[in-house]
Structure formats: C-alpha cells, structure tokens
C-alpha positions in Angstrom: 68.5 -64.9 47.6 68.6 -68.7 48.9 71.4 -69.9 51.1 73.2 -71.6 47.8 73.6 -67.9 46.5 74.7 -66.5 49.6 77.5 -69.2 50.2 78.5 -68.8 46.2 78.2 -65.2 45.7 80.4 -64.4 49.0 83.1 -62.7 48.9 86.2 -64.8 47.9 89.1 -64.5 50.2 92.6 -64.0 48.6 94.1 -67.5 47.4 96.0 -69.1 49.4 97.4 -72.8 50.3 99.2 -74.4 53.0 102.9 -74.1 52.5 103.0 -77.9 52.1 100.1 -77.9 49.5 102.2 -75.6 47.3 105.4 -77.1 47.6 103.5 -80.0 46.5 102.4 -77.9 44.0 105.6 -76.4 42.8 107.5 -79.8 42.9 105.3 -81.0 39.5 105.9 -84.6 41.1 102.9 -87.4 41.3 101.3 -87.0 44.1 102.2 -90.6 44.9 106.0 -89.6 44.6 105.5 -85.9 46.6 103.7 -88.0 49.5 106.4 -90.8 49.4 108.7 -88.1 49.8 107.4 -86.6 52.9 106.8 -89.8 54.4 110.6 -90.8 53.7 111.7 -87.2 55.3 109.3 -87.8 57.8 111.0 -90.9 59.2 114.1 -89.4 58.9 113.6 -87.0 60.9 112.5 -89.6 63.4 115.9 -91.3 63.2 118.0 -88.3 63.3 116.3 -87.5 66.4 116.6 -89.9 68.3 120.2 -90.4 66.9 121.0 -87.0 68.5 119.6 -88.4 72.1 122.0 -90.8 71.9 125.3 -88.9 70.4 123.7 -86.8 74.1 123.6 -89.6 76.4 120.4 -90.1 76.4 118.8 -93.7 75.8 121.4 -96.1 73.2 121.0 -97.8 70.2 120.9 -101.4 72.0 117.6 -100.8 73.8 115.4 -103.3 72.5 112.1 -101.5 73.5 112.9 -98.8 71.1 113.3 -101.1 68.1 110.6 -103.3 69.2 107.9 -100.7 70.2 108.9 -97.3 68.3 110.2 -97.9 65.3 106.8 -99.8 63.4 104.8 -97.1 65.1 107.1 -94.4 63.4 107.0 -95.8 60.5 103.0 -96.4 59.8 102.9 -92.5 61.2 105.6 -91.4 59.0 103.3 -92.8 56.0 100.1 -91.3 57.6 101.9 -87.7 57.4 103.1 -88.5 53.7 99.5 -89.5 52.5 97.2 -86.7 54.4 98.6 -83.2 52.2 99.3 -85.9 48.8 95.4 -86.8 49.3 94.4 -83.1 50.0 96.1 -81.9 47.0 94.6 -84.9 44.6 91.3 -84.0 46.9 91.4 -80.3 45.7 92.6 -81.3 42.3 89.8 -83.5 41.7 87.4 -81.0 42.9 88.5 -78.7 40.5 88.0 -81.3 37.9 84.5 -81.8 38.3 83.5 -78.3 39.2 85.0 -77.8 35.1 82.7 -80.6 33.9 79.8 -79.4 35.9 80.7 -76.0 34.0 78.0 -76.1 31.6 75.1 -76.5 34.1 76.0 -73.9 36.3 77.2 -70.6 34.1 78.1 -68.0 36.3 78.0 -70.5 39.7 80.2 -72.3 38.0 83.0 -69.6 38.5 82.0 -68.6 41.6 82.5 -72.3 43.2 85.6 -72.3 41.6 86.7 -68.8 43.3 85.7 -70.4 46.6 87.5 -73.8 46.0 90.6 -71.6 45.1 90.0 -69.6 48.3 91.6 -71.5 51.5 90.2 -70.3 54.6 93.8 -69.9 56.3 92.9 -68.3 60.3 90.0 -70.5 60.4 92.0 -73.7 59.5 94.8 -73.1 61.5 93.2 -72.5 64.7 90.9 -75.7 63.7 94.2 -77.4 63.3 96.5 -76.2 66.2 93.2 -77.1 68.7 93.2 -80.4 67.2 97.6 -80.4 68.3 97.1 -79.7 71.3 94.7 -82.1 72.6 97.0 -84.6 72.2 98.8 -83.7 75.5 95.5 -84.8 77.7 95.9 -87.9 75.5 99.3 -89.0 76.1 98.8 -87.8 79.8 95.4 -89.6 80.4 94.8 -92.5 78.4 96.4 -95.1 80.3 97.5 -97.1 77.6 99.7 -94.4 76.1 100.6 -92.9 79.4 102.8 -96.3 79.9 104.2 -96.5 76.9 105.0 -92.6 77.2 106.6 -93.1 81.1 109.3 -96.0 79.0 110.7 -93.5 77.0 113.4 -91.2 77.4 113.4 -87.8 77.3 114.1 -87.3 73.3 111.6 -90.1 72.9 108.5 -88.4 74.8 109.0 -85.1 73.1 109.1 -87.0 70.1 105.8 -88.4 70.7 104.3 -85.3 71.5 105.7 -83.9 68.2 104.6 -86.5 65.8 100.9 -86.9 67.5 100.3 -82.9 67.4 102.0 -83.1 63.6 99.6 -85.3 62.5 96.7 -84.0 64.5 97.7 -80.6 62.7 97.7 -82.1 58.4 94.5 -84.4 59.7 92.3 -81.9 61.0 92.9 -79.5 58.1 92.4 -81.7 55.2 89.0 -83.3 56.9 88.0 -79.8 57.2 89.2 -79.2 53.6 87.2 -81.5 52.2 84.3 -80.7 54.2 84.2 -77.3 53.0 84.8 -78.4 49.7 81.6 -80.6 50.2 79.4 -77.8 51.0 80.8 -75.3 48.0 79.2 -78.9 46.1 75.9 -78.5 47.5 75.6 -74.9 47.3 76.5 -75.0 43.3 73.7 -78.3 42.8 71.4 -75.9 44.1 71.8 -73.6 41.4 72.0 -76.5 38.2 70.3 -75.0 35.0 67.3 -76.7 34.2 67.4 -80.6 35.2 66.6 -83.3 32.6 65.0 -85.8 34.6 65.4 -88.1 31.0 69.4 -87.4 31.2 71.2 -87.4 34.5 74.0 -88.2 33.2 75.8 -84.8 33.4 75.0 -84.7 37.1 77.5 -87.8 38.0 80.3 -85.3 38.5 78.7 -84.7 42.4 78.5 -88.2 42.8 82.0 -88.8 41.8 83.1 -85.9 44.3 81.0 -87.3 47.2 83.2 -91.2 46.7 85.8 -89.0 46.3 85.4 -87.3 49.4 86.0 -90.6 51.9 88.7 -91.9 50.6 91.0 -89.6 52.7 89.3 -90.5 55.8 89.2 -94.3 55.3 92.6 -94.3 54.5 93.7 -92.3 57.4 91.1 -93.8 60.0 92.8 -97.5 59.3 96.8 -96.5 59.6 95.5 -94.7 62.6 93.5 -98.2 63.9 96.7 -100.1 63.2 99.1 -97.6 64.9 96.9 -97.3 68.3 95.2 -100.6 68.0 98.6 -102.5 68.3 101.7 -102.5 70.7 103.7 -99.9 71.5 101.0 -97.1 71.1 97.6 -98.6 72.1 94.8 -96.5 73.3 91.9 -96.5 74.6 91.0 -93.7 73.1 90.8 -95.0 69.8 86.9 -95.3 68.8 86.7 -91.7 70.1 89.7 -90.6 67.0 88.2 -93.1 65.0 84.7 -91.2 65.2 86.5 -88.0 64.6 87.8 -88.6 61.3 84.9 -91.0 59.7 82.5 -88.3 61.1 83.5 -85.3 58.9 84.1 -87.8 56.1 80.9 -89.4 56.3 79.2 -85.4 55.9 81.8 -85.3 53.3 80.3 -88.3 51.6 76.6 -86.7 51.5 76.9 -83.3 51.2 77.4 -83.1 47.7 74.4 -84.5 46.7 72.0 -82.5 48.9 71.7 -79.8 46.6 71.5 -81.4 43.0 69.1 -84.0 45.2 66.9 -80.8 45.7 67.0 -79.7 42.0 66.1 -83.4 41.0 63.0 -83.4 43.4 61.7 -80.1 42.8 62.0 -80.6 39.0 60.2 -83.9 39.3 57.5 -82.5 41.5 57.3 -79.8 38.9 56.8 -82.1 35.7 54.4 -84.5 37.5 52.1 -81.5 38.8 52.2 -80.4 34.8 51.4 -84.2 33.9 48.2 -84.5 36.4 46.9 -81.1 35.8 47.0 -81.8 32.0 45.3 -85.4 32.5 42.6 -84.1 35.1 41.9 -81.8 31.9 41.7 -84.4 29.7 39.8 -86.8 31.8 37.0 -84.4 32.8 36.8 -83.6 29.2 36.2 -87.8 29.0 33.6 -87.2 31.3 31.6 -84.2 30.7 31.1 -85.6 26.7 32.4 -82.3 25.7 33.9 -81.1 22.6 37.8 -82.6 22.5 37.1 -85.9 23.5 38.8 -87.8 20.7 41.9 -85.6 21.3 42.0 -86.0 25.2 41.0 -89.9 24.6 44.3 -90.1 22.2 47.0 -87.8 24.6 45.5 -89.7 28.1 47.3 -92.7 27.8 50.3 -91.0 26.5 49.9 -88.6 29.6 49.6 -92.0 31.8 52.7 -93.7 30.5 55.1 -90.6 30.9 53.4 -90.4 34.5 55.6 -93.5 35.3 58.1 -93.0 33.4 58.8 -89.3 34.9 57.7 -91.4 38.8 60.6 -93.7 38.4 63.2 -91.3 37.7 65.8 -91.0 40.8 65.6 -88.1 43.2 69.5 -89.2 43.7 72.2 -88.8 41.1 73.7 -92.2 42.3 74.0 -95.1 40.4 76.1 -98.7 40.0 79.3 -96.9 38.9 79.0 -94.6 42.0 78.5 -97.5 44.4 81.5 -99.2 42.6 83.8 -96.2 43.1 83.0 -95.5 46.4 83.4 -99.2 47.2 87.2 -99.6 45.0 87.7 -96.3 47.9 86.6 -98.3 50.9 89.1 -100.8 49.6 92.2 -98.8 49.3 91.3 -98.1 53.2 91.2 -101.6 54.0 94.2 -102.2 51.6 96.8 -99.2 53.9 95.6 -101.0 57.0 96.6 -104.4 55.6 99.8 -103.3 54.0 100.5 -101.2 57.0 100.2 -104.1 59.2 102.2 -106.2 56.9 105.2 -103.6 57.4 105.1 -103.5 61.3 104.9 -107.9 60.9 108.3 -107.5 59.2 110.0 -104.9 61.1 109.0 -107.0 64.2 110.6 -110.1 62.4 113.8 -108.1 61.1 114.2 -107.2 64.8 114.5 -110.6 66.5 
C-alpha cells in the first residue's frame, strides 16, 4: 500500500465543524453577507466594551488616543475575523466541488477524499489553535512596539487587545491548517488518478484550480494583518515573523496539490516513452539487420519518431495560462483588502480631526 492509500483509506473521524463554520452553515447566507456579519458583530463588540469601561470609570469617550490609535486598528481586525471562517467555509466548499469533478478519475478514492474532507480533525486543531492564542502574550509583552502602545491603554483597553489578538490568532491558525490538510487529502487522491491521458489533461485542472484556490486565504489575511501592524497604533516588529507564518502554510497550500497528479503525469509519461523506444529500437534494428519486416518497420519508424515528441512535450504539470491567471486575479484580491483596508483607516483618521 503507498502512502496515498494509507492517508485515503484511514479511518474517517466522525464529522464535525467548528461551531462558527456551521452556523455559517445553517444561516444559508452568502458567504460575503455571513462574514460581513461577523465582522459587524465583531466591532461591536469592540465598542460595547469599551463603552462599559467608561459607564465604570475607566478611560472616557474624549481621549483622543483611543479614536486616533484604536478605533482603525479595530476596525481592519474586526474585518480580518469576518473574512478568515467566510474564506474557510468557501475554502471547504470549493474543495468539495472539485473533489466531485475529479469523481470520475478516482472511483472509490474519490469517496474516500471526500470522507476525509468531511472529517475535521477537532483536538488536533484546537490545540494548534489555542497555542497559536497564546503566544500573543510574549508578543504584546516583548515586542517593543506593541509593548508601548499596550502601556497607553487602560485597563478595558489592554485586555481588549489581548482578546482580539488571541481571537484572531485562534480562526487564523485553524483555517491555514484547514486548508493545508485539505491540500494533502489533494495530493494523496492525484496519486491514485485512473489511467492518465497525457493527450487530454484537461480533467486534471480541478487540482490546479484547488492549489490557486488555496492562497487566497493567506494573501488576504497576510495584507490586513501588514496594514494593521505595519501602521500606527499597533506596529511591530514582529511583523515579517507573522507574515512568514501565514504565507508559509499557504505557500505548501499552493503546491501540494499538484504533487501527486504531477507523479501520475511523469510516471505515465515515462511509461509511454519507454513503450515508444523499445518499439523503435525494434524497428530500427530490423532496418539494420535487412531482415524480414523492413517495409513495415520503415513505414511505423517515423510515425514512432513524431509521437516521440509529441508524447516529450507533454507537461509533467497540470498548470496552464488559465491557472496562472486565477492564481494571479487571487494575488489581487490580497493586494486589493490591503488597499481598501488602508483606505478605511485614511478616512477614519480624517473623520477624526
């Protein structure tokens, strides 16, 4: 049994999802609408906070600081918690999707991917996630950046900080990790593809689509998070190191699921051309030793020759211009949130003065 029949044919765990993936689920909304949603609740939460700090005594609504330096923060992190569990679910969903198109190549594979997709790996992620929290205390204590921003807040506003870092560190870390697992149920199902025709790969572009799929998101996330740390209020120092932690896994997001269907591609195309030359060595030394045939192997040896290229110039990768083009239209939407993003925290600055 190869690895790829090891990681399909185990054991699928009983289904289950995040309770915020199935109240996405459950509320049928667009997943544009369910993430505006938890952005919106998000921030108000963030307002009714800090609201009760001050009904308390603590800090007041004419500190300046607060407008100025927490409020654009909060709001690019209040839309970085609404778009991390809407992208996983239209992650998962369009995972799904192309595990159903890739249905015909893979038979019985196909269902046991599917089992595994279904299957969410709850302890696992959960411990991933709450180690990921709780690193941001040695953060906000060390990085000197944060640290002074963290020492001119009040008490409400620290723990608030502390909340909303570990909250995001919490969605983040599982839906990288989602879609990294989701990655490697890709490679371990092109490993098993039905025969491979090296003159068709056009029913392979479902892995390609999943591997563009797979960054967008990272890119997405990796900019609001650039914007938020990068600027005032909530600069760090410690940004390249988060940075590197989210393209990483989405980066071996990107590649994984071509690994396997690569190794299908290459081993069938190693396969025909070692039929192709044992066949022409035949026919040549039948050239050569004058012996009976020759008019046969003279006709089929340039036939032979010809589909000797044409099977050489077939990709060992089932990328092509449409894949680039998706993956590049992903890379924009990135670059489009950290733009927009940065256009919100201009005008809450201006609306401010």
């Amino acid at each position: 049994m190869t690895t790829a029949d090891a990681e399909l044919a185990a054991p699928a765990a009983r289904a289950y999802l995040p309770w915020l993936q199935r109240r996405i689920d459950a509320s049928g909304l667009p997943l544009a609408v369910a993430g505006a949603g938890i952005a919106g609740l998000q921030l108000a939460s963030f307002f009714a906070w800090i609201a009760l700090g001050w009904a308390l005594g603590v800090g007041s609504p004419s500190d300046g600081w607060f407008w100025e330096q927490m409020v654009g923060p909060n709001v690019i992190m209040a839309a970085l918690i609404g778009w991390v569990p809407a992208a996983m679910a239209w992650s998962r969903r369009r995972a799904a999707g192309e595990l159903a198109a890739l249905a015909p190549l893979l038979g019985a594979a196909g269902s046991e991917a599917g089992e595994r997709l279904a299957a969410f790996p709850r302890w696992p992620m959960a411990l991933c996630g709450a180690a990921f929290a709780v690193l941001v205390v040695p953060i906000v204590r060390f990085d000197p950046d944060m640290r002074a921003a963290f020492e001119q807040m009040h008490g409400f506003g620290r723990a608030w900080m502390l909340w909303v870092n570990a909250e995001v560190g919490w969605l983040l870390t599982r839906a990288l990790l989602e879609d990294l697992r989701v990655s490697r149920i890709f490679r371990a199902a092109g490993e098993r593809i039905a025969p491979v025709d090296l003159f068709d790969l056009a029913p392979l572009e479902p892995f390609a689509r999943r591997a563009a799929e797979a960054v967008l998101l990272g890119t997405v996330s990796a900019g609001l998070l650039f914007l938020i740390f990068a600027g005032d209020g909530w600069a760090s120092t410690t940004l390249p190191a988060l940075l590197a932690l989210i393209l990483a896994p989405s980066a071996a997001a990107l590649v994984l699921p071509l690994l396997g269907v690569h190794r299908r591609i290459r081993a069938a195309k190693q396969a025909e051309l070692a039929r192709i030359h044992a066949r022409a060595r035949a026919d040549r030394d039948a050239l050569l030793s004058g012996a009976g045939g020759t008019a046969e192997a003279a006709a089929r040896l340039p036939a032979l020759l010809a589909l000797r290229a044409q099977v050489a110039a077939v990709r060992e990768w089932p990328v092509d211009l449409p894949t680039f083009a998706r993956l590049g239209g992903f890379l924009a939407i990135g670059l489009a949130s950290w733009v927009g993003a940065a256009l919100v925290d201009v005008g809450i600055e201006v609306a401010l003065r």
